[in-house]
N, C-alpha and C positions, 0 to 999 in steps of 0.2 A: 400541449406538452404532456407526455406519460409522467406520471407520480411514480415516484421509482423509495422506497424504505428506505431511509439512511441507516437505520438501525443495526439491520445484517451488512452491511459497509463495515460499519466500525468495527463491529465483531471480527469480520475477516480478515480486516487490517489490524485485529488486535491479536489474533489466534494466528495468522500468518507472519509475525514480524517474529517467530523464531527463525524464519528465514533469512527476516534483516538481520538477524544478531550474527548468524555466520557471514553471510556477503558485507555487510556492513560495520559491523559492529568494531571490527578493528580499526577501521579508520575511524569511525566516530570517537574511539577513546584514545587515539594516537593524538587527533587533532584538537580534539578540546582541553589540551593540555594549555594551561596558558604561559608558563615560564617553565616546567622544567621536566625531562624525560619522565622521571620517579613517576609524575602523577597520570592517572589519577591514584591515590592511595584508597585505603578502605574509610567511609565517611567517619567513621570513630576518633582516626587521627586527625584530620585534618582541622586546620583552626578556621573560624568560621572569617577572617580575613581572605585564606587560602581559599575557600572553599568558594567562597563567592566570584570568581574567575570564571571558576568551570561552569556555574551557573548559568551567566551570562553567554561564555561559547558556546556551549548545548544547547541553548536557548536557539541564539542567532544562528546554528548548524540546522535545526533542525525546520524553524522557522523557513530558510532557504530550503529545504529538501521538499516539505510540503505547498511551497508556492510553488513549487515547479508542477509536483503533478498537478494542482489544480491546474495549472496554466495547459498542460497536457488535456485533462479532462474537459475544459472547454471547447478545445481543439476537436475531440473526437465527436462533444456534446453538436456544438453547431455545423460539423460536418454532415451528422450523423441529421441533424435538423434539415439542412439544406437538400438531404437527401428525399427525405421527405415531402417537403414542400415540392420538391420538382417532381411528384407521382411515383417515389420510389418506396411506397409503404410496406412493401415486402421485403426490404432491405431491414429494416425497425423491426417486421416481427419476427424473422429468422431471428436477429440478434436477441432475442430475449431468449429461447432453446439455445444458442454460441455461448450465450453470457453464464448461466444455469450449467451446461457443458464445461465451460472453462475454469468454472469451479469446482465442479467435480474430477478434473484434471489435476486443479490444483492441491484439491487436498490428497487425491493419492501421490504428488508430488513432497509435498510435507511431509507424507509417513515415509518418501524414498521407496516408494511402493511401484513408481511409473514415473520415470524421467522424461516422459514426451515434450515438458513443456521447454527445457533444455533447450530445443533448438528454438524455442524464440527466442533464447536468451543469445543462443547466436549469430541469429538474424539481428537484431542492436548491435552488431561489434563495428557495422560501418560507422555508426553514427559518436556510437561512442571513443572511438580511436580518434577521431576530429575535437570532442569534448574534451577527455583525458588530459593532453597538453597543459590545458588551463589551468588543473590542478594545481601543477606545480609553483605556483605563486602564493600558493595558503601552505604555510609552514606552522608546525606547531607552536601555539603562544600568539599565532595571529591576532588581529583585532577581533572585536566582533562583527565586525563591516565586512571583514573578508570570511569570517564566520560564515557568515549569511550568502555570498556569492559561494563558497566552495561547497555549502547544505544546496542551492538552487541547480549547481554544477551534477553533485552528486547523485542529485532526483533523478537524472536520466542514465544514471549506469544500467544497461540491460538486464530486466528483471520481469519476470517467464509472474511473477504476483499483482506486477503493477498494469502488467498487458494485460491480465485475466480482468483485473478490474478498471480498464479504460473501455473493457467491450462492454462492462455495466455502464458507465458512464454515458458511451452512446444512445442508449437506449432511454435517456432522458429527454433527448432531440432538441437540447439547446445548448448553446456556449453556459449559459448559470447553470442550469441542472447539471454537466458534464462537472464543471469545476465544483458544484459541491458532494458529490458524490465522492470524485477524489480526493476535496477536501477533509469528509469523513472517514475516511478511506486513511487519509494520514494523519489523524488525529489518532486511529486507531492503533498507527505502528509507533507513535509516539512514546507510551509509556513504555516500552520495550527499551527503544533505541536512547530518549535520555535517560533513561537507569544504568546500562552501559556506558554512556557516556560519564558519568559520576561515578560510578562501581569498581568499571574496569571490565578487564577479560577474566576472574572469576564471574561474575553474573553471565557473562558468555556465556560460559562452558556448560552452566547449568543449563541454560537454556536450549542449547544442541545436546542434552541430552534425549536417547532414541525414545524413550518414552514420552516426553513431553513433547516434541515433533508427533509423536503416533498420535495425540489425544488430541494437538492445534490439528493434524491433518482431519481425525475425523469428526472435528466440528464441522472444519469447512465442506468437507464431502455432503456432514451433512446437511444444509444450506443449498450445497449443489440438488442434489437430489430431490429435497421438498421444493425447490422453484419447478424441475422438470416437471414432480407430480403436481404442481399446481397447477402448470399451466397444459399437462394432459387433461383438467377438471377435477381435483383433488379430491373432493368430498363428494358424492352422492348428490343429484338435483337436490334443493331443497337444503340442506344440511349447513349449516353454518361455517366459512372459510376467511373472516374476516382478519382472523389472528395468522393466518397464512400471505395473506395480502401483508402485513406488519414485517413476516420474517424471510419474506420471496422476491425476488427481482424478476417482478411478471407484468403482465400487461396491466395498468392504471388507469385511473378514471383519467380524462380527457380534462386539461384545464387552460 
């Protein structure tokens, strides 16, 4: 199994969830409303009775949204494995230059710099048109039960960030590797999307601000970019690359 960094995972999915905050971010704070339109309010007012509701649904939302991609990411992990085992080992190392690519995609996607990835966002509308229906049973004030089903629901809304990082996943070449990768991957969009969900849609708005998109984009670009040069041979024969192995999604010791 390739040793694939969680490290730049998280980072991606920490620096890339300005994108959750526009695609998501509205429904996160519509629906973890537990009793009533008004909220969420600003944390200042609310009494720590009130407050504790919203806790729990953001919790249970978001909880559901990152079992899903794992559950995605093992999918791709042990396809991506089976592939291999069947003599397909050139399918695994194209995918490390795809994976490395798909992030340098994504972050000029971030800055709104190159819309390319758009259309996988449209290529998902079959899947998601069949998903969406379901929503409609989680109503604001739901339980945290259906919290958690409409957060597992909503993991597969089509998202041009989540495809960039299930072609990392792949490259783990197992069901576990895929799913933690993705795992990390939604831990990292986490603080983002429960702070909106408590906040509201002022913490949105900051957050699609163009400047702060510009700087999540050229983190991740750059991420993209040192996996490609790593795996062109980063450093010089000889010269020390180990903290590039730490911050690259490139080929790994063998375990």
């Amino acid at each position: 199994m390739a040793t694939i960094s969680l490290f730049p995972v998280f980072l991606v999915g920490l620096a890339g969830s300005v994108h959750c905050a526009g695609m998501c971010g509205g429904i996160v704070g519509a629906m973890s409303a537990p009793s009533r339109p008004a909220f969420p309010l600003p944390v200042r007012t609310v009494s720590a009775p009130a407050f504790a509701p919203a806790i729990a649904h953001v919790a249970a939302y978001n909880a559901g949204r990152i079992a899903s991609y794992a559950g995605a990411g093992a999918l791709a992990g042990g396809l991506a494995g089976g592939a291999a085992r069947l003599g397909l080992p050139a399918l695994q190392s194209g995918a490390y230059v795809a994976a490395n690519l798909m992030l340098v995609a994504l972050g000029l996607y971030l800055m709104d710099a190159w819309r390319g990835l758009a259309r996988l966002e449209q290529g998902g509308q079959a899947l998601w048109r069949r998903i969406a229906p379901l929503l409609r049973h989680v109503k604001p004030g739901a339980t945290p039960g259906r919290m958690f089903a409409a957060g597992a629901l909503w993991g597969w809304l089509p998202c041009a960030m989540v495809y960039s990082m299930l072609v990392t996943a792949m490259l783990s070449g197992s069901a576990a590797g895929g799913a933690a990768v993705m795992l990390a991957f939604g831990l990292g969009t986490l603080p983002m999307l429960a702070a909106i969900g408590l906040a509201g849609l002022r913490l949105r708005a900051l957050f699609q601000q163009p400047g702060v998109r510009l700087a999540c984009g050229l983190l991740v670009l750059t991420y993209g970019l040192l996996g490609l040069w790593r795996i062109a041979g980063g450093f010089a024969d000889g010269m020390p690359h180990h903290w590039l192995d730490v911050l690259c999604a490139v080929p790994g010791a063998e375990a």
